[in-house]
C-alpha positions, 0 to 999 in steps of 0.5 A: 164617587165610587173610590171615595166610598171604597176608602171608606168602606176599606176596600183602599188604603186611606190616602188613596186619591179618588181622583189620581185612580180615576185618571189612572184608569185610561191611561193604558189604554191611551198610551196603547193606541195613541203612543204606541199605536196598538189595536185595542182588543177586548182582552186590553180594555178589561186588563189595562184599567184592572192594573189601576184598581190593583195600584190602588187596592195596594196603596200605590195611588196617593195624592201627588205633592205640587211642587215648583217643579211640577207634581211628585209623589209624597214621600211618605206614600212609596215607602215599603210599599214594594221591596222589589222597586228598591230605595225611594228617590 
């Protein structure tokens, strides 16, 4: 898998989840079109994936902890990570 790899060869942070950033790709794109109901265009489907792999090359796509609940980002992967987003929950 080609994040895997990236984390190794140190293009992502460690604790960077293949799988998390593999999801995160079409999302965008799915919620444009389908939730929202907006063309697609070319300059959407090369800018919206573009915003997953910047997540991930900033540390901000890490594995989710499974609760009873449902899923919730582990505390110890938001903290610092963005002083504009304020306090961690």
């Amino acid at each position: 898998m080609c994040v895997a790899a990236g984390v190794v060869r140190g293009e992502y942070p460690g604790g960077t989840d293949a799988q998390e950033v593999i999801r995160a790709v079409p999302t965008p794109l799915h919620y444009r079109f389908v939730a929202g109901g907006e063309p697609l265009d070319d300059a959407a489907v090369v800018a919206l994936p573009q915003l997953a792999e910047s997540a991930a090359r900033a540390g901000d796509v890490r594995a989710l902890k499974r609760t009873a609940s449902g899923p919730r980002a582990a505390p110890e992967t938001r903290q610092g990570s963005d002083p504009h987003r304020g306090p961690d929950p």
